[in-house]
C-alpha positions in Angstrom: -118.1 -41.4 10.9 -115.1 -38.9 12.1 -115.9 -36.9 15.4 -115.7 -33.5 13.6 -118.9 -34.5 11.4 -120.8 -34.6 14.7 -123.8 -31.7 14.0 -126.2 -32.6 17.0 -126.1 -33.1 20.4 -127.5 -35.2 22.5 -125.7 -37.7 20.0 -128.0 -40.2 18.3 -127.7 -43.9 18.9 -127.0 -44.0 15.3 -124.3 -41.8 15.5 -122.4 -43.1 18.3 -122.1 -46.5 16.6 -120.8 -45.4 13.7 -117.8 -42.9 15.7 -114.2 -44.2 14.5 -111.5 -45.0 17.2 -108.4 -42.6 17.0 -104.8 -43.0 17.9 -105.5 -42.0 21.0 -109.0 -42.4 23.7 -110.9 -39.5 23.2 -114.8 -38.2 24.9 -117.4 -36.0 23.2 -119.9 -34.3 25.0 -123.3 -35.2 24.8 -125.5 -33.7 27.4 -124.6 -31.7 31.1 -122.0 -33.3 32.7 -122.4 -36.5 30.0 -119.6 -38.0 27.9 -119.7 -40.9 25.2 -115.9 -42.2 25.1 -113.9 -43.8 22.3 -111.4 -45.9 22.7 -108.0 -47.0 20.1 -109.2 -50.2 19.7 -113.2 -49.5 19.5 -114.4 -50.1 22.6 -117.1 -47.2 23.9 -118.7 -46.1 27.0 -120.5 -43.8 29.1 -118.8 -41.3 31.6 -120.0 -38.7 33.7 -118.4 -35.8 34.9 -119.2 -34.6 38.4 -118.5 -32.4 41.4 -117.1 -34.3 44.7 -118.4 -32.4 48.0 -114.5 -31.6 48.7 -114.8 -29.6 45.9 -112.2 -31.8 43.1 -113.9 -33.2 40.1 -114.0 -36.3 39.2 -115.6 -39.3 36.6 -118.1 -42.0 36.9 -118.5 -45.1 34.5 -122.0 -45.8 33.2 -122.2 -48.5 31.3 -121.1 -49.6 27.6 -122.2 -49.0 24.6 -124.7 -50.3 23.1 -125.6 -52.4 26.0 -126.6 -48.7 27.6 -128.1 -46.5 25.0 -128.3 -43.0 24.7 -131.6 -42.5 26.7 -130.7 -44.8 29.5 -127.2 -43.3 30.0 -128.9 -39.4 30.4 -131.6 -40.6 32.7 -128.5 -41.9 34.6 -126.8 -38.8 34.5 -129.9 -36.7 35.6 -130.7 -39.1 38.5 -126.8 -39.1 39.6 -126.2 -34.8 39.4 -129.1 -34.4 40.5 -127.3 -36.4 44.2 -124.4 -34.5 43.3 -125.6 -31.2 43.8 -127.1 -32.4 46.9 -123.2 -32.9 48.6 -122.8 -36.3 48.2 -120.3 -38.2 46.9 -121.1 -40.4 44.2 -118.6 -42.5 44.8 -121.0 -43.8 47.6 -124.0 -44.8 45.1 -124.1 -47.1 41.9 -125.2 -46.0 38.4 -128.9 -46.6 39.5 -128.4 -44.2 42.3 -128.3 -46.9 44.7 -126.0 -47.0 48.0 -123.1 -48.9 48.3 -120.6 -49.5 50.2 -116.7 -48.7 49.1 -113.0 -48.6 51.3 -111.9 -45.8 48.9 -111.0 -42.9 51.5 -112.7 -39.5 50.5 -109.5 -36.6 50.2 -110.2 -33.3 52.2 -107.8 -31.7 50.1 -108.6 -30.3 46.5 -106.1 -31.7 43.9 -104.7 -29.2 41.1 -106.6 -31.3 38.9 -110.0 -30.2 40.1 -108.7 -26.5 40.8 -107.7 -26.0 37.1 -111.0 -27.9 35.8 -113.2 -25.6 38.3 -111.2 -23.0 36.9 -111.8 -24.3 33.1 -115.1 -24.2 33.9 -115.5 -20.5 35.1 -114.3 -19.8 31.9 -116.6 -21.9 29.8 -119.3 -19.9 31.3 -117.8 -16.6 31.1 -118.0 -17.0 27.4 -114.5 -17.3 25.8 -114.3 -18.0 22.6 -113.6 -21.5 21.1 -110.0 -21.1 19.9 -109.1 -19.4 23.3 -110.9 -22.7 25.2 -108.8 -24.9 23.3 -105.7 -23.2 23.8 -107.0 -23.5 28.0 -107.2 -27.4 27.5 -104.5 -28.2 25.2 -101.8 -26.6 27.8 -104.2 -28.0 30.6 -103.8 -31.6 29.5 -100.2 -31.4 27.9 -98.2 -29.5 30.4 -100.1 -28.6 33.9 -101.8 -31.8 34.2 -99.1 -34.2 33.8 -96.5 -31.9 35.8 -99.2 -31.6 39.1 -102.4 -32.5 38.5 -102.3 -35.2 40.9 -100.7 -33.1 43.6 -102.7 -31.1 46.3 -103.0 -27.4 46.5 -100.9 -27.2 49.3 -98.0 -29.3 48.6 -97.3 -27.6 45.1 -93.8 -25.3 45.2 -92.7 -22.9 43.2 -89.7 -24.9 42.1 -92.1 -27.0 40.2 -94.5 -24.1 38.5 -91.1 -22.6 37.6 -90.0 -25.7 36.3 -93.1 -26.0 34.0 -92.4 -22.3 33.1 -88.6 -23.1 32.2 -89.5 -26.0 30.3 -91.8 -24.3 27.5 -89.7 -21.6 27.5 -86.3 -24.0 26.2 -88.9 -24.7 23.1 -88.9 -21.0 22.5 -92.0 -20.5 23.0 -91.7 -17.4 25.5 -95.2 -16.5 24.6 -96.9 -19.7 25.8 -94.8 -19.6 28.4 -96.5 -16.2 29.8 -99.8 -17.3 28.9 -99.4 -20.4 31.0 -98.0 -17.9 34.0 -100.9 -16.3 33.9 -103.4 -19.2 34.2 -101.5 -20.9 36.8 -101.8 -17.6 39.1 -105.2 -17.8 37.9 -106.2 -20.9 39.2 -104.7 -20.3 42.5 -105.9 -17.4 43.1 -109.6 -18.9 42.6 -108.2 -21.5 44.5 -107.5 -19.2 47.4 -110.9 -17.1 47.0 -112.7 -20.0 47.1 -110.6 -21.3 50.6 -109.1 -24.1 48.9 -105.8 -23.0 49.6 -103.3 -20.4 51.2 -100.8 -21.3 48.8 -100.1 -19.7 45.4 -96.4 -20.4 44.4 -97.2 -19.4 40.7 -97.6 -16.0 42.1 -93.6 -14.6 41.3 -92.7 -16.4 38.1 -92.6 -13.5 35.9 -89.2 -12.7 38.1 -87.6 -15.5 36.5 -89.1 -15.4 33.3 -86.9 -15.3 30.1 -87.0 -11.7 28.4 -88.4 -11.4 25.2 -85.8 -10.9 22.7 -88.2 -8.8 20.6 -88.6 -6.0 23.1 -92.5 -5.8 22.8 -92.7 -7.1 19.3 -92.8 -10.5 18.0 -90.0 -11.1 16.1 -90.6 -10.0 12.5 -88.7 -9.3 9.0 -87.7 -6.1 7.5 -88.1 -5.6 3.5 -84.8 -6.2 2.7 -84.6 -9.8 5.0 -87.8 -10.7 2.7 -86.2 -12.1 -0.4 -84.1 -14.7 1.3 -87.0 -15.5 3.6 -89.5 -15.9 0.7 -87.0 -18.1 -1.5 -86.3 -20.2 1.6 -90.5 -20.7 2.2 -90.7 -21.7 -1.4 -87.5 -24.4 -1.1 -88.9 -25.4 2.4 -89.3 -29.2 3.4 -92.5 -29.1 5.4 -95.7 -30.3 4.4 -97.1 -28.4 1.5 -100.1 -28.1 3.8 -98.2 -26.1 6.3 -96.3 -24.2 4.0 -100.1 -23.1 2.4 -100.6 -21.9 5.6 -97.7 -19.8 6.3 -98.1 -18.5 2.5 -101.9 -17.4 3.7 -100.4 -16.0 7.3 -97.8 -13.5 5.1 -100.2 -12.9 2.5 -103.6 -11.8 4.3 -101.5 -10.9 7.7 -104.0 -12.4 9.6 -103.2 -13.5 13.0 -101.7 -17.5 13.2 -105.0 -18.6 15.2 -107.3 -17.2 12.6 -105.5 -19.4 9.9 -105.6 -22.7 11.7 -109.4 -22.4 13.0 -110.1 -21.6 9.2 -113.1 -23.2 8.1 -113.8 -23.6 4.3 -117.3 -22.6 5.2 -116.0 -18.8 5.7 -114.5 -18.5 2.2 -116.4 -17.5 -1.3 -113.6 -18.6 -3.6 -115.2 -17.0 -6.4 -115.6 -13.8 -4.6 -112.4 -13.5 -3.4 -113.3 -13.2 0.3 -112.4 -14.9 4.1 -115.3 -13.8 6.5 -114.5 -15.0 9.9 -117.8 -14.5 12.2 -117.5 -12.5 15.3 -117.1 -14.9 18.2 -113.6 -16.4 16.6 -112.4 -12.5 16.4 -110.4 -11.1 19.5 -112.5 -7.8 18.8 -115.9 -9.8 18.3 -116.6 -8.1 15.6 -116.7 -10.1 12.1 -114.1 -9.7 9.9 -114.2 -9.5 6.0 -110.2 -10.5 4.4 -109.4 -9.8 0.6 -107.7 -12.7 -1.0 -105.5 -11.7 -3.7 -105.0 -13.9 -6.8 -102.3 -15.5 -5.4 -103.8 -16.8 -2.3 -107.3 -18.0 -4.3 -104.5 -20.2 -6.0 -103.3 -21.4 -2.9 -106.1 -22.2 -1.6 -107.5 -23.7 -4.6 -104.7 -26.2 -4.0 -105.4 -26.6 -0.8 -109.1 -27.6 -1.6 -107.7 -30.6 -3.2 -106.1 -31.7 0.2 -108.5 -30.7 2.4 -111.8 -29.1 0.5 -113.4 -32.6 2.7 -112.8 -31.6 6.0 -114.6 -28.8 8.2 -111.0 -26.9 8.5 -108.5 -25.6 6.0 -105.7 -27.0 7.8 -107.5 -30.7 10.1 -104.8 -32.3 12.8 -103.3 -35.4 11.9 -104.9 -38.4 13.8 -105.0 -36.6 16.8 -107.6 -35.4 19.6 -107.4 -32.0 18.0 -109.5 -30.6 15.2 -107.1 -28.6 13.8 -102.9 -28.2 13.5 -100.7 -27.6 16.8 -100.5 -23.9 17.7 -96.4 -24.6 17.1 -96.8 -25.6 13.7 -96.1 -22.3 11.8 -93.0 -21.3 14.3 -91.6 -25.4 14.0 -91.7 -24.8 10.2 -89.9 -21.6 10.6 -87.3 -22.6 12.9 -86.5 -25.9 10.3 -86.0 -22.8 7.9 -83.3 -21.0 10.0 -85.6 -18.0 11.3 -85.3 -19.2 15.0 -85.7 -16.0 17.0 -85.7 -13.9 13.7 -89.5 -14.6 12.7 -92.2 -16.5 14.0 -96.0 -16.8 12.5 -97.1 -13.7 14.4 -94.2 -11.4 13.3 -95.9 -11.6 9.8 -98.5 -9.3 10.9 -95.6 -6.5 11.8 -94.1 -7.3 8.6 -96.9 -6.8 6.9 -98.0 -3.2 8.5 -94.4 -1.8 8.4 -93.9 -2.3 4.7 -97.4 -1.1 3.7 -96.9 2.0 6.1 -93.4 2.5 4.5 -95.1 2.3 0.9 -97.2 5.2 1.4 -100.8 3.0 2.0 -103.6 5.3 4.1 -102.9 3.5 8.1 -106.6 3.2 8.0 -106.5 0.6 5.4 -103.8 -0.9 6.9 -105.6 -1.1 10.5 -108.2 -2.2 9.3 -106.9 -4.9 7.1 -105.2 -5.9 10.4 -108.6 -6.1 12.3 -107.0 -3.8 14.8 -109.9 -2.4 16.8 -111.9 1.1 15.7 -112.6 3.3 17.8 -116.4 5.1 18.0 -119.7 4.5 15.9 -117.5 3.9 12.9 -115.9 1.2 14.5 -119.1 -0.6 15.3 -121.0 -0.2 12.1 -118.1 -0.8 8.9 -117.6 -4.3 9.5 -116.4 -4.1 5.7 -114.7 -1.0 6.1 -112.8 -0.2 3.2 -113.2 -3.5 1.5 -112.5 -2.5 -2.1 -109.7 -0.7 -1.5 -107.9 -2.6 0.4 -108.6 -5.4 -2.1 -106.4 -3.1 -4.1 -103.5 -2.5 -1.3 -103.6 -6.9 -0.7 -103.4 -7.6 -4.5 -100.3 -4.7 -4.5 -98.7 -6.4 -1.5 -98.6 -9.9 -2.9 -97.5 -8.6 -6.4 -94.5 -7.0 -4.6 -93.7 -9.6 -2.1 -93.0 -11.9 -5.5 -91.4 -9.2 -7.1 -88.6 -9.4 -3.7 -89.2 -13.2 -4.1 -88.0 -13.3 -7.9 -86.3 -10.3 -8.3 -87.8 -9.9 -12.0 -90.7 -8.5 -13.6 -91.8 -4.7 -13.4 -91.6 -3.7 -9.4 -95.3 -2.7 -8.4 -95.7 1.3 -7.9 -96.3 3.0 -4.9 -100.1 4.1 -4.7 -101.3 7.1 -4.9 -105.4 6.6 -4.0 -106.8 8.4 -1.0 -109.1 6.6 1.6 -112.4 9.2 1.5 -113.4 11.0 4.2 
């Protein structure tokens, strides 16, 4: 069975025998501190994830699969945190909990590694949300990682976090690149708080940042750019799966990460509705989307591809669940809108033309799950549902009417939101 079919954990033994290798090694949890791991060519094992008294984290083997089962590899892990979290190193006991003997010098000096993983960690229990913990250990293990993990605090420099900086910035991607400012300050500061460290050399790379071209906007299309763009999405090369999804990003104007941690489980085709449940909102509040005729026939496509899977839009043979976070902007780039669009610009596209059409702000705030203020705000999850059914159906009507440049051009409304 695939890894995303998973339902239960602790995994049964049953399960675990039937997990497929990937392209690449991958672990699932399965209890505290416990991971089952899958290798390319089928091998699997235990692994447990532990706390070294200097403070760094680090991984012991326990046993293979099936030779250790299940119940024998948790009542190893209990027995084994259970020394951990008395300050010793388990490098100095066996998977029985025995003593041993080992040459391997024990470091005094926490590694990145086990300052960004503490740091991971902090944030697993401060409850973010599941798109925003993938995004933490996607850039953890593709750019941070590899660049210093294996480096201690103290000998990091601030030609290297620049460096990092710099390098996802020449893949224009000036957003990422801030986010991933952030976090490295972030982890050095708990570094420092926790008296890891003196050393934070992440702490001035906003002063050799790139600018934002946008000034304070993502870069976004005005009405009369649209035609061109919307006959170039409809002759584009990339997968039809991605160019569904940008279709459903300029369509709905939902944000990028709500389209690719789409599950098919939060549309009612028949109904005409995308209900995304709190915790995957950046509002927590659940959010109910219109589709209009045109997107239910996208997506009924798209249930052909993918109707199998848990998401709309499933990686490809990768460790991730779902597409890259660059595949919308990649797509629009290979179409010629470098610096002139990217997924998130949609959204301002969206709310200037519908403002400029005369449609009530309110439906257009709300269709953009931009936050409400005050009792109303926490009660009308559905707030103005039917009518901005009406205002989504109007917007794809006219956004083919720019595409084609035929047909009778939508009107303007003239319905009032009520008091």
């Amino acid at each position: 069975m695939k890894r995303t079919q998973i339902k239960r954990r602790p995994l049964a033994d049953s399960v675990l025998k039937t997990l497929e290798p990937e392209d690449k090694e991958y672990r699932e949890k399965d209890s505290l501190g416990l991971y089952f791991t899958v290798k390319p060519n089928g091998s699997k094992s235990w692994v447990l994830r532990y706390k070294r008294p200097d403070g760094k984290w680090a991984w012991k083997g326990l046993g293979g699969f099936p030779s250790v089962s299940g119940k024998l590899a948790r009542e190893r892990s209990r027995l084994l945190l259970e020394i951990a979290a008395d300050g010793k190193d388990l490098r100095l006991y066996n998977v029985k909990g025995e003593v041993v003997q080992t040459d391997e010098p024990v470091s005094k000096e926490m590694l990145f590694r086990g300052a960004a993983e503490d740091w991971y960690d902090h944030r697993v229990r401060s409850g973010r949300s599941p798109k925003t913990l993938h995004q933490y250990r996607t850039y953890l293990d593709k750019e941070l990682n590899p660049a210093i993990g294996d480096k201690p605090l103290s000998t990091i420099t601030r030609t290297e976090c620049a460096k990092i900086q710099s390098d996802i910035e020449a893949r224009g991607s000036k957003e990422i690149a801030k986010k991933v400012r952030g976090w490295l300050n972030q982890i050095f500061s708990r570094a420092i708080a926790q008296g890891q460290t003196e050393n934070n050399p992440a702490s001035e790379l906003r002063s050799v940042a790139e600018e934002r071209n946008d000034r304070g906007h993502y870069p976004h299309l005005q009405e009369n750019e649209l035609p061109d763009f919307l006959k170039a999405l409809r002759a584009s090369n990339s997968r039809r799966m991605v160019q569904l999804m940008i279709w459903l990003v300029v369509r709905t104007a939902c944000r990028p990460g709500m389209a690719r941690f789409a599950e098919w489980s939060e549309f009612d085709l028949e109904e005409g509705l995308w209900t995304t449940p709190a915790e995957k909102m950046k509002t927590r509040r659940e959010h109910i989307i219109p589709l209009s005729p045109q997107t239910l026939a996208d997506l009924h496509e798209l249930y052909e591809m993918t109707g199998q899977e848990r998401y709309l839009f499933p990686g490809q043979g990768s460790v991730h669940p779902v597409v890259s976070e660059n595949t919308i902007n990649k797509a629009l780039r290979a179409l010629g809108y470098k610096d002139r669009l990217v997924g998130h610009g949609a959204r301002h596209t969206a709310s200037t033309l519908l403002n400029d059409h005369n449609w009530d702000y309110r439906l257009v705030d709300s269709q953009l799950a931009h936050k409400i203020q005050g009792v109303e705000g926490v009660y009308n999850k559905a707030k103005y549902l039917n009518q901005r059914r009406l205002m989504m159906n109007w917007y794809s009507d006219y956004l083919d009417w720019l595409e084609t440049g035929s047909g009778k051009k939508p009107k303007d409304p003239v319905m009032q939101v009520p008091q």
